[in-house]
C-alpha positions in Angstrom: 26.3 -95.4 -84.5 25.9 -94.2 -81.0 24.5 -91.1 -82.3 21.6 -93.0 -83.7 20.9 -95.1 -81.3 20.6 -91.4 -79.4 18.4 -90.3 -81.9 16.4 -93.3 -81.7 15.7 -92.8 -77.8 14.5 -89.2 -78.9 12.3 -90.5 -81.8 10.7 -92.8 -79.0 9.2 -89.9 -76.9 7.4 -89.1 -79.5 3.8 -90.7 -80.3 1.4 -90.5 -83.2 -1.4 -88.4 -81.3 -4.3 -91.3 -82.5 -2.3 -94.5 -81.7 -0.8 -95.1 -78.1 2.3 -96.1 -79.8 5.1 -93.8 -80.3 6.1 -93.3 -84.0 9.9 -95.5 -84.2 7.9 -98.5 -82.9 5.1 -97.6 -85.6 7.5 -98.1 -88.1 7.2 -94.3 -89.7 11.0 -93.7 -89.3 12.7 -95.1 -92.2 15.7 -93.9 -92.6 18.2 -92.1 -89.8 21.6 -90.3 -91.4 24.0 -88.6 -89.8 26.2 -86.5 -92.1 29.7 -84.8 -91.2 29.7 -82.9 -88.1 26.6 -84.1 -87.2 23.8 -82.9 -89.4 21.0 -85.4 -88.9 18.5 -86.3 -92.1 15.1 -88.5 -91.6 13.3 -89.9 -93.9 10.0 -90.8 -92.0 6.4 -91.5 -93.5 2.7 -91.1 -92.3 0.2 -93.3 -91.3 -1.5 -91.6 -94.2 -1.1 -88.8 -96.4 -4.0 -87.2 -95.1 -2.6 -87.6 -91.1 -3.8 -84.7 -89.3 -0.2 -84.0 -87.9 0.9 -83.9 -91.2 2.0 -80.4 -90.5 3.2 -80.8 -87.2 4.7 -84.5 -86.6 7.4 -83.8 -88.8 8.4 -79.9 -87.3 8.3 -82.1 -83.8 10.9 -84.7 -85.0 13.2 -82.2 -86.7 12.9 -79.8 -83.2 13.4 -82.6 -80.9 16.0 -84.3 -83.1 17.9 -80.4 -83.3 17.4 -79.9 -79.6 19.7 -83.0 -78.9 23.3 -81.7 -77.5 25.5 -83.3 -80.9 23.2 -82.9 -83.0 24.3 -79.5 -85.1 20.9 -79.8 -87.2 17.8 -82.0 -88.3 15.9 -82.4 -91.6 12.6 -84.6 -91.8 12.2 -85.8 -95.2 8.4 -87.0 -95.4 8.2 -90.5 -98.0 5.3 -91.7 -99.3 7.3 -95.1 -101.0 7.0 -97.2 -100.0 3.7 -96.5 -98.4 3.4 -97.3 -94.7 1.1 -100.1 -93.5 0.8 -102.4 -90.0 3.2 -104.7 -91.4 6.1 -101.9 -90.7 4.9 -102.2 -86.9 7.5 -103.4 -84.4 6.4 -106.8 -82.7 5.6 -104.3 -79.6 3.4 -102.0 -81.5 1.7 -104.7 -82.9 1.2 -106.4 -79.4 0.2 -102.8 -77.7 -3.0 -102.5 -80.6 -4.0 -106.0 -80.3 -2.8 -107.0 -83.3 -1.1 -110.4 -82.1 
């Protein structure tokens, strides 16, 4: 569990290049496993299918992610289901875009 709570610090640096809010708090991460000796999969989303950073959100999460001492390797699964909306938004994402 400390591993993912690592992970999570990464995932945190990195930010959706259109909203000011980075992509954990945006709700796009939806799933973090870590596999024996530290193989790391991600199952993360898009704002939309058409994202601009379609191509290279995902190859930052997996290099970051893989960069991290422990972590022995990092896949990025991109999901589509379900699809992401505001709703997914941490409290503080929704506060940082004005939406409370």
């Amino acid at each position: 569990m400390e591993l993912e709570n690592e992970i999570i610090e990464v995932l945190k640096t990195i930010y959706d290049p259109e909203i000011p809010v980075d992509i954990f708090e945006l709700g796009l991460i939806y799933e973090i496993k870590v596999h024996n000796e530290n193989e790391v999969e991600i199952d993360m989303t898009l704002t939309s299918p058409n994202c601009p950073v379609a191509e290279t959100l995902p190859k930052e999460v997996e290099d970051k992610v893989a960069f991290m001492h422990q972590v022995k390797s990092a896949k990025v699964n991109i999901v589509f289901d379900p699809p992401w909306d505001k709703d997914m938004m941490s409290e503080e994402a929704k506060l940082e875009l004005g939406f409370i």
